[in-house]
N, C-alpha and C positions, 0 to 999 in steps of 0.2 A: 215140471217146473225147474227151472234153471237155476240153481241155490249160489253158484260162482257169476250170474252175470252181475255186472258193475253198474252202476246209478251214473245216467247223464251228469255232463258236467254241465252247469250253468254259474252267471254272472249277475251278483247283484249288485247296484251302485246304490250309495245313503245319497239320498239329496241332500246336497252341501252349499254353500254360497264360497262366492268370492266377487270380485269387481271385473269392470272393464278391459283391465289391465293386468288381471293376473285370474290363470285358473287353478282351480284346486279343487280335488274330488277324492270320496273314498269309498273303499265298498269289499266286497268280499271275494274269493270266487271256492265255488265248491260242488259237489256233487251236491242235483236235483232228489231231495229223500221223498217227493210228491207230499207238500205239506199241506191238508186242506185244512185252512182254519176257519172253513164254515161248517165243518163236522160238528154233528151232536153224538151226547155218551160219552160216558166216562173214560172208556177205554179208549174211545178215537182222541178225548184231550190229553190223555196220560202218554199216548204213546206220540201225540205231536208236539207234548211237551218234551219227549226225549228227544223227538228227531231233534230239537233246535236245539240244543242243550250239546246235541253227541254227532254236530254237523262234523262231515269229511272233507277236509278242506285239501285244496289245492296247491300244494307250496309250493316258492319259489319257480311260478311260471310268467313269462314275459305277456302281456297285453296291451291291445294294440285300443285306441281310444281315436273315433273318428267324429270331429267338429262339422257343423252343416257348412263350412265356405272349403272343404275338403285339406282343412289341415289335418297333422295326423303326428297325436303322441305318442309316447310309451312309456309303460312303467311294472315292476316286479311283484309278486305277491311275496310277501316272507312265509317265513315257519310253521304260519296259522292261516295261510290265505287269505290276509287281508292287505290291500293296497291301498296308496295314495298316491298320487301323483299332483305337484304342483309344475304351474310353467308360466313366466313374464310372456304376456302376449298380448293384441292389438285392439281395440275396437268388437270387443265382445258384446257390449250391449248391444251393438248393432243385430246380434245374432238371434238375441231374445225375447219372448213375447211381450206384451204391455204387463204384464204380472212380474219381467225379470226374468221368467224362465228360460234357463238356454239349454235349451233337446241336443243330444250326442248318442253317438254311439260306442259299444266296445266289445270287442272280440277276444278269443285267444289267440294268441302269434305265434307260438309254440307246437308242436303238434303231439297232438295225445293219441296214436296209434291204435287202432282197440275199441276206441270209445267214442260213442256218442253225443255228441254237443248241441244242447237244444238250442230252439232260433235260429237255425241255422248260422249257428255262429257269430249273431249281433243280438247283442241285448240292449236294453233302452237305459240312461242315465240323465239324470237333470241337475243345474247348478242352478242358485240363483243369483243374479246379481241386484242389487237393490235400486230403484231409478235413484236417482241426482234431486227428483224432486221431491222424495220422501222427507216427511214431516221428522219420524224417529221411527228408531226398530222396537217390536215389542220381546223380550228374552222370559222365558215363561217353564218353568217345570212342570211335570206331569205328573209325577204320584200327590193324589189329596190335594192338589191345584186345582187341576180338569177332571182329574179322573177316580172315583173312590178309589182307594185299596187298603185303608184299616194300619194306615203304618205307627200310628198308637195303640194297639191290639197287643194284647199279652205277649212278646215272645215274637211278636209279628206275624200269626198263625194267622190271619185275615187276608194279610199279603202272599202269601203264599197259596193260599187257598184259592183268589181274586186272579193270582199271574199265569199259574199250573192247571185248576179246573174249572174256568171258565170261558168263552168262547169271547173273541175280543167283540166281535158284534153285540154281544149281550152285557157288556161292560156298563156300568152308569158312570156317566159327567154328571161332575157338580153341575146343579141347575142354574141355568140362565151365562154361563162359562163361555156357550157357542156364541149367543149373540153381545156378551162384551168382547170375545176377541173380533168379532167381525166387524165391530163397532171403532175400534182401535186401529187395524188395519186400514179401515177405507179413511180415518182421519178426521179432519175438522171439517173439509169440503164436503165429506163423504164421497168423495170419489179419486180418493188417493191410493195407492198400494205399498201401505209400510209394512216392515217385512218381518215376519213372525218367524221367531226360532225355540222351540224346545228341545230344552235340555233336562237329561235324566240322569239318575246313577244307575239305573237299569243296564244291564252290556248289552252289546249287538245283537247280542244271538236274539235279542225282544225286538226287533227293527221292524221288520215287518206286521208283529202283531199289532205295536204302537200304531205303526201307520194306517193300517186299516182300522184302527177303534178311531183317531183322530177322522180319517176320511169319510165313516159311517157317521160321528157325530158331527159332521157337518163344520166344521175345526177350517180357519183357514190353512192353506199351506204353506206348508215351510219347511226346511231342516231341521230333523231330528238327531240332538247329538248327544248321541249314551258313551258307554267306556268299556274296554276289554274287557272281558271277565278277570278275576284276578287267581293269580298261580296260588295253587295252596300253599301254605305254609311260609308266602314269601312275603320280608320283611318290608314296610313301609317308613322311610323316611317322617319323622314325625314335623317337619318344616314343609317336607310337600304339600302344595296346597290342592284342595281335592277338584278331579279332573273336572264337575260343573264348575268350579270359579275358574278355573282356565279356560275352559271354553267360553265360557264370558269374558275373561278378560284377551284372549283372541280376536272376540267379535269387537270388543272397543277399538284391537288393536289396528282390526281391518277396514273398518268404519270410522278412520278420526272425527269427521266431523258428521257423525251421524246422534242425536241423543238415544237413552233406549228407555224404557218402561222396565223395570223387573218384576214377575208377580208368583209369586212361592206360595207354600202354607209356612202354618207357624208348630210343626212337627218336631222337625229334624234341625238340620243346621242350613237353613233358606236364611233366615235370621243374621245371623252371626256375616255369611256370605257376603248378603249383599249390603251392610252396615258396613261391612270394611271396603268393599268394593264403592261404594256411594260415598264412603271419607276419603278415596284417594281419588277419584273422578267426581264431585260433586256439581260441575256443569256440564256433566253430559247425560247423568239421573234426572229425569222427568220426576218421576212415583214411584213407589214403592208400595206394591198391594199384597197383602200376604192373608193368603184362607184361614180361620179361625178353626181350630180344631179340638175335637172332644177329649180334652186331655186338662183339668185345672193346672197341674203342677205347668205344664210346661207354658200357657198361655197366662199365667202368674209372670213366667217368666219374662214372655215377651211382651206383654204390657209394660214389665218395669224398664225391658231396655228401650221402649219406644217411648216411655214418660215424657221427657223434657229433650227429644230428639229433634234438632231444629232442620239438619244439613240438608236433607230434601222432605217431598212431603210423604206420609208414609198413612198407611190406610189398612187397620187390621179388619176383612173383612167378612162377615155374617152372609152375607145375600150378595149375587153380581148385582143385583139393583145397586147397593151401596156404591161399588166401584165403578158403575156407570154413571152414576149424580155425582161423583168425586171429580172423575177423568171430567165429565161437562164443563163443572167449575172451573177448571184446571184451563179450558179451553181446547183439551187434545181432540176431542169427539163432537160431531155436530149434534 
């Protein structure tokens, strides 16, 4: 066995949106650690909990990003091998499928001498843009939303338990979760495609596992947008506001006139998020539905801030039955 040979490099891109008019994508690039996360046993999730966790990234390599009308970008990895590239550009929706989807491709442009590059050097990446005739976007988080993970649990030993040793296939959604976002998506006609975004505090390094629990439960699609991991010991700005309400308020900022749905649990700080987010945009908040969760003290709490709450309509909810007799009333879902 060969103890010095080196791991393929490979490319992955986050499905990301933007418009007709401007692209935007982001994604990683690094060596291939062969992560199957359909492995059973403890020791195949323990040890693909660390590949993701202890990925070898790629830094500061140039990449080349090929559009289907044969335009062609570029953009750098930094320090940690993750890239973005934005660019003002033409009639992209032209490019995309009835869902929004616009299929690209991307490469390395650099050359890695020595090594390996799987796909022969093109990897798949998707953007979406949303049609013109979307009703509203739906913005939606994943922990205790869709997906159990115990983030009221002592200590959050549930969640950690739920992230590390379990297979994402074998995850449980909150029930009936699949078909109100399907519900929401296709609209009031039911046959529209508004455009679903989850957002996490989860970092990257969970991108792929999210994805595949979303794409097995049957979830529509969409971009998933989580956040760095954070440096140890480094200080945070106590005004900074935390990276899911910027990426929601990005999405507002890229979508003027699109409205959106938010729909949280009532855990953490979902709450607090999108009450300030719904006070300074209150005509472009549709609903506001947020998971009921097994915790008195905190759901004391968010009953009292939602009492006498008029600015949009807001729905603490028990069962997706509820939130799909709500949305009806509402007129969003047929």
């Amino acid at each position: 066995m060969d103890w010095f040979k080196k791991d393929p490099l490979q490319i992955i891109t986050f499905q990301s949106y933007g418009r007709s008019d401007h692209f935007y994508i982001r994604g990683r690039a690094l060596e291939d650690e062969n992560i199957d996360l359909s492995k059973r046993g403890f020791l195949s999730l323990l040890r693909n909990t660390w590949k993701r966790f202890e990925a070898d990234e790629i830094p500061n390599t140039r990449l080349k990003i090929h559009l289907p009308d044969n335009t062609f970008l570029y953009t750098q990895t930094d320090s940690k091998g993750y890239f973005k590239c934005e660019a003002d550009l033409t009639e992209l929706q032209a490019l995309s499928n009835d869902e929004g989807w616009l299929a690209f491709g991307i490469s390395y442009d650099d050359k890695h001498p020595g090594r390996v590059i799987n796909n022969d050097n093109r990897f798949p990446g998707e953007m979406l843009i949303p049609s013109e005739n979307s009703s509203f976007g739906i913005i939606s988080d994943i922990d205790d939303t869709i997906l159990h993970t115990g983030i009221t649990s002592m200590l959050k030993l549930k969640v950690l338990w739920n992230t590390f040793f379990k297979r994402a296939t074998k995850r449980t959604p909150l029930e009936g979760a699949s078909e109100l976002y399907h519900l929401l998506h296709r609209g009031k006609s039911g046959k529209e495609a508004n455009p679903c975004f989850y957002v996490s505090h989860s970092p990257w390094n969970l991108y792929r596992y999210l994805e595949l629990f979303l794409k097995t439960n049957n979830f529509p699609k969409g971009p998933i947008l989580l956040r760095n991991f954070p440096r140890p010991f480094s200080k945070k700005d106590p005004k900074e506001k935390p990276q899911k309400q910027k990426e929601i308020l990005n999405l507002l900022d890229t979508y003027p006139n699109l409205p959106f749905i938010l729909i949280g649990d009532s855990g953490e700080h979902d709450p607090d998020i999108y009450v300030e987010i719904a006070e300074a945009f209150p005509d472009r908040i549709l609903a506001i539905y947020l998971r009921s969760v097994n915790h008195t003290k905190k759901m004391v709490r968010v009953r009292g801030l939602f009492e006498k709450y008029e600015t949009v309509p807001v729905l603490l909810v028990d069962k997706s039955e509820d939130a799909i007799h709500h949305a009806r009333s509402l007129g969003l879902i047929h």
